[in-house]
Structure formats: C-alpha cells, structure tokens
NUMI-703915 format. One record per residue: residue number from 1; residue in three letters; x, y, z of N, C-alpha, C in turn. Coordinates in steps of 0.1 Angstrom, whole numbers, plus 5000, padded with zeros to 4 digits. Example, Ala and Ser with C-alpha at 12.3 -4.5 7.8 and 13.67 -1.06 7.14 Angstrom:
residues 2
+-----+-----+------+------+------+------+------+------+------+------+------+
:   n : res :  nxx :  nyy :  nzz : caxx : cayy : cazz :  cxx :  cyy :  czz :
+-----+-----+------+------+------+------+------+------+------+------+------+
:   1 : ala : 5132 : 4943 : 5078 : 5123 : 4955 : 5078 : 5132 : 4967 : 5078 :
:   2 : ser : 5128 : 4978 : 5071 : 5137 : 4989 : 5071 : 5129 : 5000 : 5079 :
+-----+-----+------+------+------+------+------+------+------+------+------+
//
This chain:
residues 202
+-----+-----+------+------+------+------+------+------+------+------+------+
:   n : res :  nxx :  nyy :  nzz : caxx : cayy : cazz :  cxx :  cyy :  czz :
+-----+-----+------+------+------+------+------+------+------+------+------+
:   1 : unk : 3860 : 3898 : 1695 : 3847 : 3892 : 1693 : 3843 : 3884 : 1706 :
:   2 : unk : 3832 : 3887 : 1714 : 3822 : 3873 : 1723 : 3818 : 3869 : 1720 :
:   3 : unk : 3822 : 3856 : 1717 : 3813 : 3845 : 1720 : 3803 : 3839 : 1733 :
:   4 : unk : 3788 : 3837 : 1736 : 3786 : 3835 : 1744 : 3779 : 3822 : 1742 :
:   5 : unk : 3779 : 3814 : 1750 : 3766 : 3806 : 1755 : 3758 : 3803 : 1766 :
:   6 : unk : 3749 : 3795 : 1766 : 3744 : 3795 : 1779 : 3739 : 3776 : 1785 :
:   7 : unk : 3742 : 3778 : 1800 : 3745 : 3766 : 1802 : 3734 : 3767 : 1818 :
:   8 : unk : 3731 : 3755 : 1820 : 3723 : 3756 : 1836 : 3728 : 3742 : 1840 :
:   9 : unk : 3728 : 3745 : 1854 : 3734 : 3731 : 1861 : 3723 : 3720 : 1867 :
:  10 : unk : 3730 : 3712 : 1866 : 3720 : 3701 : 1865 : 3726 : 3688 : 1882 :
:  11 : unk : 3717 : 3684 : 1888 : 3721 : 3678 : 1895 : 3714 : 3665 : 1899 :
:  12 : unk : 3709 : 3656 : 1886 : 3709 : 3648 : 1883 : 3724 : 3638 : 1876 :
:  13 : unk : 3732 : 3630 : 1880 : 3740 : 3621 : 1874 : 3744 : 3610 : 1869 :
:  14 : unk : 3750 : 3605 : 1860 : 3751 : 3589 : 1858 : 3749 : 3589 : 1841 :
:  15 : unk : 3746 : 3573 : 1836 : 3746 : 3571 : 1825 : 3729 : 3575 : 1820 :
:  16 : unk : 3727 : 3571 : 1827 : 3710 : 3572 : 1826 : 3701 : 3580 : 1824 :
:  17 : unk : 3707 : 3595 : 1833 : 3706 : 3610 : 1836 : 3712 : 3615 : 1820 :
:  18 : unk : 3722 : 3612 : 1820 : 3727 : 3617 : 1804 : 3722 : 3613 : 1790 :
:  19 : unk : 3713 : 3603 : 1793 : 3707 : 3594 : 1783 : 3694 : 3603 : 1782 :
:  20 : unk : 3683 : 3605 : 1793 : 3672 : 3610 : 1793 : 3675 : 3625 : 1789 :
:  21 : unk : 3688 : 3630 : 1793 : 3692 : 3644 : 1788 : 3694 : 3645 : 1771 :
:  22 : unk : 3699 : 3638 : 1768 : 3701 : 3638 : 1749 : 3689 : 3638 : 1747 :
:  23 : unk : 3680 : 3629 : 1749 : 3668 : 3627 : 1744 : 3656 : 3640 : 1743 :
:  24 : unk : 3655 : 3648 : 1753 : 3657 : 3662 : 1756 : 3659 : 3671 : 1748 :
:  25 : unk : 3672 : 3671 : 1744 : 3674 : 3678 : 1732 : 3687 : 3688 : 1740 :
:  26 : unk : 3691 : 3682 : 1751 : 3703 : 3687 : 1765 : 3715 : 3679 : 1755 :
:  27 : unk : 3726 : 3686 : 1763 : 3737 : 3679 : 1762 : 3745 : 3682 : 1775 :
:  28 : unk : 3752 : 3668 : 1780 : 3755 : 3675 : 1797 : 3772 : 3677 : 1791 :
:  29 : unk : 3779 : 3683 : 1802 : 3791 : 3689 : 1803 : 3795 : 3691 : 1817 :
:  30 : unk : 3805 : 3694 : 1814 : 3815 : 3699 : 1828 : 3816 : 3715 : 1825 :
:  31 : unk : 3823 : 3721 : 1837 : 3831 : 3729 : 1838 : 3842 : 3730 : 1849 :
:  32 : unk : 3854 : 3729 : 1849 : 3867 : 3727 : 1860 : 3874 : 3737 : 1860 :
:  33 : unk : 3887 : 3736 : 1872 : 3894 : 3746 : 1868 : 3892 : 3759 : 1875 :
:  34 : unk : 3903 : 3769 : 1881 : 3904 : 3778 : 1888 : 3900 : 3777 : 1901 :
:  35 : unk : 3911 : 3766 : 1907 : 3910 : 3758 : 1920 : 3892 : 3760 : 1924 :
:  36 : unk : 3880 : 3761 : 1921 : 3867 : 3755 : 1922 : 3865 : 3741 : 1919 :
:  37 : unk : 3851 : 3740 : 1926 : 3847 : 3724 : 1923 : 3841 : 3721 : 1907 :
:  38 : unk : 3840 : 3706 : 1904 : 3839 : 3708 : 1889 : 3821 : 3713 : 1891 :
:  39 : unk : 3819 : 3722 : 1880 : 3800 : 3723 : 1879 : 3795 : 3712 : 1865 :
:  40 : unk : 3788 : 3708 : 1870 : 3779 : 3696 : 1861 : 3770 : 3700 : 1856 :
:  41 : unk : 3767 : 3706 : 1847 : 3761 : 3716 : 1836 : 3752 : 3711 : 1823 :
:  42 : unk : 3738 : 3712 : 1817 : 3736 : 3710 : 1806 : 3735 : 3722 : 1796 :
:  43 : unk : 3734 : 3718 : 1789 : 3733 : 3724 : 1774 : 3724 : 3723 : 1767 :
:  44 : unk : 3720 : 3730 : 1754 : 3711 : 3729 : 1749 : 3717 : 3722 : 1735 :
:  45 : unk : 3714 : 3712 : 1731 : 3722 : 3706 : 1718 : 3720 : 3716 : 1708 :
:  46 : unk : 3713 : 3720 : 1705 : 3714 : 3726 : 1688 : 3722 : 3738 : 1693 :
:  47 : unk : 3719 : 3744 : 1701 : 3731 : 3755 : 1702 : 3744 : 3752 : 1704 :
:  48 : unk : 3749 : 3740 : 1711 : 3761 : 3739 : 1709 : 3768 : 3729 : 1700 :
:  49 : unk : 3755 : 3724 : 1695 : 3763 : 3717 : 1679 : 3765 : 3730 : 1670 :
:  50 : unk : 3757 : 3738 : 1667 : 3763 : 3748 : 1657 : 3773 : 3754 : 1658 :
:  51 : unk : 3774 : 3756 : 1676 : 3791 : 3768 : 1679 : 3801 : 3761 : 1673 :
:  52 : unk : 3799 : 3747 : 1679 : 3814 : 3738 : 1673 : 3818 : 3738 : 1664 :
:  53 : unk : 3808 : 3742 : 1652 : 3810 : 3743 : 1634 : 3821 : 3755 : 1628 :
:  54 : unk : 3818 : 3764 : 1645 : 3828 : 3776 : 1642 : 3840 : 3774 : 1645 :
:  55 : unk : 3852 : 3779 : 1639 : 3868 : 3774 : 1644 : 3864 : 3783 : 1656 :
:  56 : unk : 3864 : 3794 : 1658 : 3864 : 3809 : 1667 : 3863 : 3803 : 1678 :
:  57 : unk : 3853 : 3792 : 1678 : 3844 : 3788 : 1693 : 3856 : 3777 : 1700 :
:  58 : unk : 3865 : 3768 : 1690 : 3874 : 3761 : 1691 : 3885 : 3774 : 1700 :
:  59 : unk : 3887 : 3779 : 1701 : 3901 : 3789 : 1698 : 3900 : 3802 : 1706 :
:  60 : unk : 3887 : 3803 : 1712 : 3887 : 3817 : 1718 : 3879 : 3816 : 1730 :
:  61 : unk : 3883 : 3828 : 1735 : 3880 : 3829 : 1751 : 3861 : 3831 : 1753 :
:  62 : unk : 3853 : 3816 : 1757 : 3843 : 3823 : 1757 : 3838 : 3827 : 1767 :
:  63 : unk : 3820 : 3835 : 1768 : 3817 : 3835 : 1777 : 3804 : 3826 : 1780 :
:  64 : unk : 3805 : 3821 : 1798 : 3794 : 3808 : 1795 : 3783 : 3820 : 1806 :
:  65 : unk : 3774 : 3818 : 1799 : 3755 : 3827 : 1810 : 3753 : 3809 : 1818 :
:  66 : unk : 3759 : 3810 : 1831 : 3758 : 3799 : 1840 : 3743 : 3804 : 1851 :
:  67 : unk : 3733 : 3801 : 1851 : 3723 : 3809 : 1861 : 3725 : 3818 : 1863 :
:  68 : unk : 3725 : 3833 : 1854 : 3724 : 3842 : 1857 : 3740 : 3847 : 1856 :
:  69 : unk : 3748 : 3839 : 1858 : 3762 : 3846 : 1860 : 3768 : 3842 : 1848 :
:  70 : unk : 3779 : 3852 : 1846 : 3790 : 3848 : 1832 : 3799 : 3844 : 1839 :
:  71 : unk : 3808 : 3836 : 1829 : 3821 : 3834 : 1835 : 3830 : 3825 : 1820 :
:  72 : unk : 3847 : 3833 : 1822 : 3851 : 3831 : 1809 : 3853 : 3815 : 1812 :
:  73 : unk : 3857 : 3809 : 1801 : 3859 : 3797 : 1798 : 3867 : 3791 : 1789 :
:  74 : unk : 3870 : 3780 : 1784 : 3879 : 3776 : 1774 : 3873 : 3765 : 1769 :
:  75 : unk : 3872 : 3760 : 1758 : 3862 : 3748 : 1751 : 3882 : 3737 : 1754 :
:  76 : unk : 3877 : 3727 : 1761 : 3888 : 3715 : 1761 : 3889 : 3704 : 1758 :
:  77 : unk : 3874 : 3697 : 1754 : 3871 : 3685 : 1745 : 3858 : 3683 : 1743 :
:  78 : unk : 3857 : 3676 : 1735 : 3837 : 3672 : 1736 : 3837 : 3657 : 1725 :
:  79 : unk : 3827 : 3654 : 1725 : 3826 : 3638 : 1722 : 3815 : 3639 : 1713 :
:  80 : unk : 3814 : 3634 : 1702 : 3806 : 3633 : 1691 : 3803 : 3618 : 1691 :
:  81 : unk : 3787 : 3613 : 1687 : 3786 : 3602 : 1686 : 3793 : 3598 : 1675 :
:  82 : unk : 3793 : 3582 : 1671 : 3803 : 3577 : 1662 : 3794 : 3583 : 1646 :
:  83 : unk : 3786 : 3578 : 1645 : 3777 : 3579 : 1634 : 3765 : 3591 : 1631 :
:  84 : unk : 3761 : 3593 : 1643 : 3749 : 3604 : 1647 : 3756 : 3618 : 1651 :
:  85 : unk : 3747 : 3625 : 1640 : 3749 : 3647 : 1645 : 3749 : 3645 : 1658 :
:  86 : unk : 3755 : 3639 : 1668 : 3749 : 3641 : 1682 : 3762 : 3648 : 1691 :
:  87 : unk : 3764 : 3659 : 1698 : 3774 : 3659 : 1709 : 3768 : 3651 : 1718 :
:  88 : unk : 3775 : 3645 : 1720 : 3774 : 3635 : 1730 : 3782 : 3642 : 1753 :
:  89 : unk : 3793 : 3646 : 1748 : 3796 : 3652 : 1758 : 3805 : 3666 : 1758 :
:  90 : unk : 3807 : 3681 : 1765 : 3815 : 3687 : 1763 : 3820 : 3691 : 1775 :
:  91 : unk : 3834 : 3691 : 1777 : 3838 : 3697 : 1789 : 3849 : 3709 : 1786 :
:  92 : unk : 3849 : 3717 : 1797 : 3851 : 3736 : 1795 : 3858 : 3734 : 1804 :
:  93 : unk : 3869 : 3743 : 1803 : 3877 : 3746 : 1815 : 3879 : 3766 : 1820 :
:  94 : unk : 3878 : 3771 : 1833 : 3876 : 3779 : 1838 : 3890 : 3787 : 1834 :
:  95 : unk : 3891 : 3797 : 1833 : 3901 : 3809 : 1826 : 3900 : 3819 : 1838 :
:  96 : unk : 3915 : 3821 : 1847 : 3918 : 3826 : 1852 : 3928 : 3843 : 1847 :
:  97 : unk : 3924 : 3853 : 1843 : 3926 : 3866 : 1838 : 3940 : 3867 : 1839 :
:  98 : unk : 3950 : 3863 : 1851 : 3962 : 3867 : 1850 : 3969 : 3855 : 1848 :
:  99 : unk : 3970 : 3843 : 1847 : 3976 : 3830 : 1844 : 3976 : 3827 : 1829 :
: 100 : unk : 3987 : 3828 : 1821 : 3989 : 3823 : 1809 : 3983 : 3805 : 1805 :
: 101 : unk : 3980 : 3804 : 1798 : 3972 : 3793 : 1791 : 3976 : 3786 : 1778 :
: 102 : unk : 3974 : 3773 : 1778 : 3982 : 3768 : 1762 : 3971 : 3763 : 1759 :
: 103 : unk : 3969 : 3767 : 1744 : 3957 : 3767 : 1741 : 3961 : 3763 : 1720 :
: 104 : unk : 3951 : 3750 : 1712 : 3958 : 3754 : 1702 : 3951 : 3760 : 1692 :
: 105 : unk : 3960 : 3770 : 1685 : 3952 : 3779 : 1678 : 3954 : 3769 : 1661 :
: 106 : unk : 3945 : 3776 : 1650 : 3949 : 3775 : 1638 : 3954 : 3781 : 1629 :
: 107 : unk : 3961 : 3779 : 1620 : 3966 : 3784 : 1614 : 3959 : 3789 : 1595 :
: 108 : unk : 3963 : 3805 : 1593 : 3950 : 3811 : 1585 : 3960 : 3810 : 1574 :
: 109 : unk : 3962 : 3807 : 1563 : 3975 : 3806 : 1552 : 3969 : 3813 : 1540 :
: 110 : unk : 3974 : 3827 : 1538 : 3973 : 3836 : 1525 : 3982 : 3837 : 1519 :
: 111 : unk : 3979 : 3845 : 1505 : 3985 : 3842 : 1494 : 3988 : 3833 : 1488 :
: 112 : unk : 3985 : 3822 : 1487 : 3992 : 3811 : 1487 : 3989 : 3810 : 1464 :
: 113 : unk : 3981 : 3813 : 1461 : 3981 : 3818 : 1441 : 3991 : 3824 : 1441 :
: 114 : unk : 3998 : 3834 : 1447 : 4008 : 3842 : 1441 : 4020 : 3838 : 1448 :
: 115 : unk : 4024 : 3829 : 1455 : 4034 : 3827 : 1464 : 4045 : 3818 : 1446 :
: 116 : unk : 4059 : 3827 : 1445 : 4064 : 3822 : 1436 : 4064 : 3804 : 1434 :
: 117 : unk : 4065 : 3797 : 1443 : 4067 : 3780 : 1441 : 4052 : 3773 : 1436 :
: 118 : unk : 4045 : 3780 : 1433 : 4029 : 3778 : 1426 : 4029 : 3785 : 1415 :
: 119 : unk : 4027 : 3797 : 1417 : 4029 : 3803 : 1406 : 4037 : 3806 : 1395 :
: 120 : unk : 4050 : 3803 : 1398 : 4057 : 3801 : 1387 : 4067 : 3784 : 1382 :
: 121 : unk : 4060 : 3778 : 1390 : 4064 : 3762 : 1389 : 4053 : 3752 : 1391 :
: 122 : unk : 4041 : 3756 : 1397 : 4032 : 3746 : 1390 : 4032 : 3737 : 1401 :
: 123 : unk : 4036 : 3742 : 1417 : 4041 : 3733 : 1425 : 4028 : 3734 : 1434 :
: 124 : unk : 4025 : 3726 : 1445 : 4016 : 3725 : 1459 : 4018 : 3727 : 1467 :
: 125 : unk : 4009 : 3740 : 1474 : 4016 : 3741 : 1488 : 4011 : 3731 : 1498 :
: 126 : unk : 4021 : 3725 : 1509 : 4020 : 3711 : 1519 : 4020 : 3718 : 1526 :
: 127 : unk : 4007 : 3721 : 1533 : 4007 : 3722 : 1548 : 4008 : 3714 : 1560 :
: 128 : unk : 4015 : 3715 : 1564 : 4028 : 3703 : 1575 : 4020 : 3706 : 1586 :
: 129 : unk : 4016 : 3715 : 1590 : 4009 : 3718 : 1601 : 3996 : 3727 : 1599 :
: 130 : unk : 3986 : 3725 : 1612 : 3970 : 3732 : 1604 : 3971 : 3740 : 1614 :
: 131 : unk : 3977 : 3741 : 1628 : 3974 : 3747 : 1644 : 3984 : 3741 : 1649 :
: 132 : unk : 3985 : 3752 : 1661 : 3998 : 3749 : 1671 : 3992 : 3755 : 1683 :
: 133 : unk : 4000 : 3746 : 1690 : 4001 : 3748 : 1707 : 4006 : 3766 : 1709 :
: 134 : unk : 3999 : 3774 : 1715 : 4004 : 3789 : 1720 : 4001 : 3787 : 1735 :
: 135 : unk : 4012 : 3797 : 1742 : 4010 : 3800 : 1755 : 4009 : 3814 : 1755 :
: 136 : unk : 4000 : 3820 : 1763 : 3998 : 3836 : 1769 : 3988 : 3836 : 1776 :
: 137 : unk : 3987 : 3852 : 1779 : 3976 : 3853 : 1785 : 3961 : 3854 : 1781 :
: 138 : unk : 3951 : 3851 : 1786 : 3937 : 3846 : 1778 : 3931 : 3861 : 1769 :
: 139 : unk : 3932 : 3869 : 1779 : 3936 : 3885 : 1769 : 3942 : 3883 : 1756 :
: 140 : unk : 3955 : 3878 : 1754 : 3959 : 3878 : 1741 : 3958 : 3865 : 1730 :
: 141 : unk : 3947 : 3858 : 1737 : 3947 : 3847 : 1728 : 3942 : 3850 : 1715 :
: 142 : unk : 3952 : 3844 : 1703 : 3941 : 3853 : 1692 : 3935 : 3840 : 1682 :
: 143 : unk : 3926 : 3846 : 1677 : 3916 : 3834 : 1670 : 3923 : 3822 : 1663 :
: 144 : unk : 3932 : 3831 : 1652 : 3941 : 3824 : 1642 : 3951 : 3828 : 1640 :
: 145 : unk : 3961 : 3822 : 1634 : 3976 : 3828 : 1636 : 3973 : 3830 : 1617 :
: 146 : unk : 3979 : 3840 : 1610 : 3979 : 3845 : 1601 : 3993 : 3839 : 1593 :
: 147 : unk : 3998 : 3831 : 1585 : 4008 : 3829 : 1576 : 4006 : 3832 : 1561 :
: 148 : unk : 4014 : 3841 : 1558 : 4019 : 3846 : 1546 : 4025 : 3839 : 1536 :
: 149 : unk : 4019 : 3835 : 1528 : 4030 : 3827 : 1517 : 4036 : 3835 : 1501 :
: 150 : unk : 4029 : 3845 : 1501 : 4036 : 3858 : 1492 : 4048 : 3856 : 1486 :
: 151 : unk : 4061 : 3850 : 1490 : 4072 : 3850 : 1491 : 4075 : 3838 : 1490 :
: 152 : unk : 4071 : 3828 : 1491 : 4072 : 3811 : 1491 : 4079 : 3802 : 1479 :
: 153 : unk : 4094 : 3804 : 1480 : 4094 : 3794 : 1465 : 4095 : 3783 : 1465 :
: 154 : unk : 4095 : 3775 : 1455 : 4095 : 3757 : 1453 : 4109 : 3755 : 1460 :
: 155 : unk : 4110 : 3743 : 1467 : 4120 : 3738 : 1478 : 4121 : 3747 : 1488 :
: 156 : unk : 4113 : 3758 : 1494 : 4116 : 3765 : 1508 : 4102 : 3757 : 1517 :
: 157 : unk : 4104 : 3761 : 1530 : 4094 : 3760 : 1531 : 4095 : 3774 : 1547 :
: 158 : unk : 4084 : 3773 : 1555 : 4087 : 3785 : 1565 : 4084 : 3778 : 1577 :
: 159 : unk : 4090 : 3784 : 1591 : 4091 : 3774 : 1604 : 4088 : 3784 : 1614 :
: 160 : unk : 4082 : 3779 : 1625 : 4077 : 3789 : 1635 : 4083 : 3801 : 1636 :
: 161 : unk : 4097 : 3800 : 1636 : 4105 : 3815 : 1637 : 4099 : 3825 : 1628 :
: 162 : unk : 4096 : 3822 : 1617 : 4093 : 3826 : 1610 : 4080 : 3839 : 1603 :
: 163 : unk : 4071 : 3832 : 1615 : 4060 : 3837 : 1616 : 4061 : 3849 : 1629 :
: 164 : unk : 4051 : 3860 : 1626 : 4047 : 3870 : 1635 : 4037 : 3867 : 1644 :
: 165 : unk : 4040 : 3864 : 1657 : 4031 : 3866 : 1661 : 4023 : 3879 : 1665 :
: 166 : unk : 4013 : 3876 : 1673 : 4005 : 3890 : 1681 : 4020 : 3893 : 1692 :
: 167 : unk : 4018 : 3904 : 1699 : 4023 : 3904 : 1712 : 4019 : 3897 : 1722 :
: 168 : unk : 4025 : 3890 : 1735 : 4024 : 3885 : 1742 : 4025 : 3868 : 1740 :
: 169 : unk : 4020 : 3863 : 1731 : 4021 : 3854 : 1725 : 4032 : 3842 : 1715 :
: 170 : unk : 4032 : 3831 : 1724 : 4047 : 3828 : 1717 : 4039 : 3810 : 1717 :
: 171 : unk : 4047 : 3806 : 1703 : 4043 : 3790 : 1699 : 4053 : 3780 : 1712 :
: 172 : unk : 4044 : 3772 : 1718 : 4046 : 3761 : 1730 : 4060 : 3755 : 1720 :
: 173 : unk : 4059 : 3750 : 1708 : 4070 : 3742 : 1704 : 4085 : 3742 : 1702 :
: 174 : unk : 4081 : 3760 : 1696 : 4094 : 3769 : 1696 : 4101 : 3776 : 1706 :
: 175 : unk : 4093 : 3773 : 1718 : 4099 : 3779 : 1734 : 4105 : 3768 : 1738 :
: 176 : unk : 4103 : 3756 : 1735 : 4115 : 3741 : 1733 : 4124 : 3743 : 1726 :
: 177 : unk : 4125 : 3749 : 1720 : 4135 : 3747 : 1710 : 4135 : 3734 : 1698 :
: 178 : unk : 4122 : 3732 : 1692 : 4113 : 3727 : 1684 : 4113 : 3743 : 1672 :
: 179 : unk : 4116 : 3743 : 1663 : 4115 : 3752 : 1652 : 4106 : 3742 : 1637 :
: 180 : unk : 4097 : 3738 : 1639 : 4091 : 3732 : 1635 : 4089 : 3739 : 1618 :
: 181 : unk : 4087 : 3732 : 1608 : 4083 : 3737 : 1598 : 4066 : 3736 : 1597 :
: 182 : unk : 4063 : 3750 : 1593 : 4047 : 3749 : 1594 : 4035 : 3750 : 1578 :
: 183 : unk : 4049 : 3750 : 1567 : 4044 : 3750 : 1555 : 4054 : 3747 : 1545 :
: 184 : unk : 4055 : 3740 : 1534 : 4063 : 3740 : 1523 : 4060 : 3740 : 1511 :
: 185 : unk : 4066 : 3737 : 1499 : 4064 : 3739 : 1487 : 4073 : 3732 : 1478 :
: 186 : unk : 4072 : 3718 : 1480 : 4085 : 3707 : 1478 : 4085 : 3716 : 1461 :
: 187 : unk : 4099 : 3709 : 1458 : 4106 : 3707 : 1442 : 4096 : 3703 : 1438 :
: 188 : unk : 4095 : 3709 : 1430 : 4088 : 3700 : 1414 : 4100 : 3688 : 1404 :
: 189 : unk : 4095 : 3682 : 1401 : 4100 : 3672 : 1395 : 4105 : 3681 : 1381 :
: 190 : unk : 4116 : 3677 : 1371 : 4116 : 3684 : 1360 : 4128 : 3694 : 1360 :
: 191 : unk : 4133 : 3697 : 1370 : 4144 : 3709 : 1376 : 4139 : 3720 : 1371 :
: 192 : unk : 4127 : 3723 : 1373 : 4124 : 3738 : 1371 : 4123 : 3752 : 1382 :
: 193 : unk : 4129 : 3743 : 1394 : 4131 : 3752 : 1404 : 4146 : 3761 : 1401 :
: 194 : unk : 4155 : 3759 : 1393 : 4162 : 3768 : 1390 : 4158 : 3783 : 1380 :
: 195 : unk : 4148 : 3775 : 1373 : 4148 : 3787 : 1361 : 4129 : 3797 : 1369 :
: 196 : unk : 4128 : 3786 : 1378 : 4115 : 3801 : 1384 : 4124 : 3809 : 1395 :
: 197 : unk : 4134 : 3805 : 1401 : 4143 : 3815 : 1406 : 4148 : 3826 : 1401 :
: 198 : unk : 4154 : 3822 : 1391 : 4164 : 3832 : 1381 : 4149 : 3842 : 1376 :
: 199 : unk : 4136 : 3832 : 1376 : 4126 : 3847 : 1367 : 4120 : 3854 : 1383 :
: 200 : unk : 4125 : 3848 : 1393 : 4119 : 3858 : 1408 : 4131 : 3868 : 1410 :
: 201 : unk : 4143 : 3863 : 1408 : 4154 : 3876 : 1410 : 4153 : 3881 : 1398 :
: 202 : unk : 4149 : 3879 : 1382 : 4147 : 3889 : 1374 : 4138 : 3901 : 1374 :
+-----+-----+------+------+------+------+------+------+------+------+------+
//
C-alpha cells in the first residue's frame, strides 16, 4: 500500500514564522537524512492530522509530493499541542533503498477468544509489549507484525523467538540477545490451570 502526502518548502523561519503558519491552517516540519541538507517544509494541518490517526502512516514507507517531486520517507516524531487537536510540529527522515533501517512496528494479536488460557480458564491476555524495534530493508518493512494466540494457555506466555517474521526482517532486541516476552496469559487464581490442560491434551 502508498501512502502519500504532500508537503512544499517554506523559507520563512523561527518561532513567529511557525506561529503565523498554524494559524494558516500549515503545519511546518523537517525532512533529514540521506547525507542532504535538512528541507524546511509545511504542511497542510488537516491532512496531516488525519494520516497520524492511521497506525500504517506510523509504520510504513511513505511517499512525500515535495514541489513536484516524490521522495520516500519515514514519519520520526511530531508534537502535538498539550490540550489542542493541533500538530504542532512533524519531522520525516529520508529513506535510502539499499540501507536497512530500525523502524518500530506494531504488533496485530489474533485469536486471542479461542486461545486455550481464556477460553478455558477465564484468564486475560497481558500484552507486555504493543510494538517493537525491527531492522531491514525499507522494501521489507511490514505494517504490523502478526501474533497468533490460538495456542496460548494460562501460565505460558510467547517471546520474540517465537514469532514469524516476514523475510528480511528481524526484531532489534532479539539480535541482542534480548528474547523478550511479547504476550502472556498469567495463572488464574483457583488452580485451574491444571485441569484446562488435562481438557487441551484431552
């Protein structure tokens, strides 16, 4: 899927410039990255308040319509007023095609009604982690990482090893040697984690 947006450069600066820009209905930004100079860029607020609503736009390779020209990009932070709908600031970093990138993705958690430690114990799945740090190439960055809980019983829980990724693609924490757990399904109180096992091997 592209995502696109579109951005024009602005070469007015300062606190004051960015002030008369909000008001506008602009929102200014950066763009860095890929040994270039940074470009000082606005935006249109309502278009890029809505992208941000999307995880996808968080997570994937976009593309920015800079004057006429595209060029891919990476969303790297942005600033929301404290109290006001307002982006306040967003800055993008430039995506080079053959240089791998750490980028964090989120994590998409299915099955989770039929995963035995719920369904036959009455238990909660704790999600210990929502997204993780990946490294690859911007080619293989994928939106969301997919976790399976089908299989899940009360007292397990599952850790990066665990999971499949896409090709190319490998979790920043577990290339440390960090095997992090990224979901569980504590005991239930009551000791009824013995007798939902005995009815999952029956």
């Amino acid at each position: 899927m592209t995502i696109e947006f579109n951005a024009t450069l602005r070469t007015v600066q300062g606190t004051g410039a960015s002030r008369r820009l909000r008001h506008a209905g602009k929102t200014p930004a950066i763009v860095y990255g890929v040994g270039q100079e940074v470009a000082v860029i606005e935006l249109d607020h309502n278009e890029i308040y809505h992208a941000l609503r999307h995880e996808s736009f968080h997570s994937s390779i976009l593309t920015m319509n800079l004057d006429s020209k595209k060029e891919k990009v990476l969303l790297r932070d942005y600033q929301m007023h404290p109290f006001k709908q307002l982006v306040m600031h967003v800055d993008f970093q430039r995506v080079n095609p053959n240089v791998k990138i750490h980028k964090k993705v989120p994590f998409h958690f299915i099955n989770a009604d039929i995963a035995p430690g719920v369904k036959l114990t009455g238990s909660t799945v704790n999600h210990v982690m929502t997204e993780a740090d990946v490294n690859c190439l911007p080619k293989d960055l994928p939106e969301f990482i997919e976790v399976d809980l089908s299989n899940l019983a009360a007292g397990h829980s599952i850790h990066m090893s665990e999971i499949k990724l896409p090709k190319g693609v490998e979790f920043v924490q577990l290339a440390h040697g960090d095997d992090a757990a990224v979901v569980a399904i504590p005991t239930p109180r009551g000791g009824t984690t013995e007798a939902a096992s005995e009815e999952v091997a029956s």
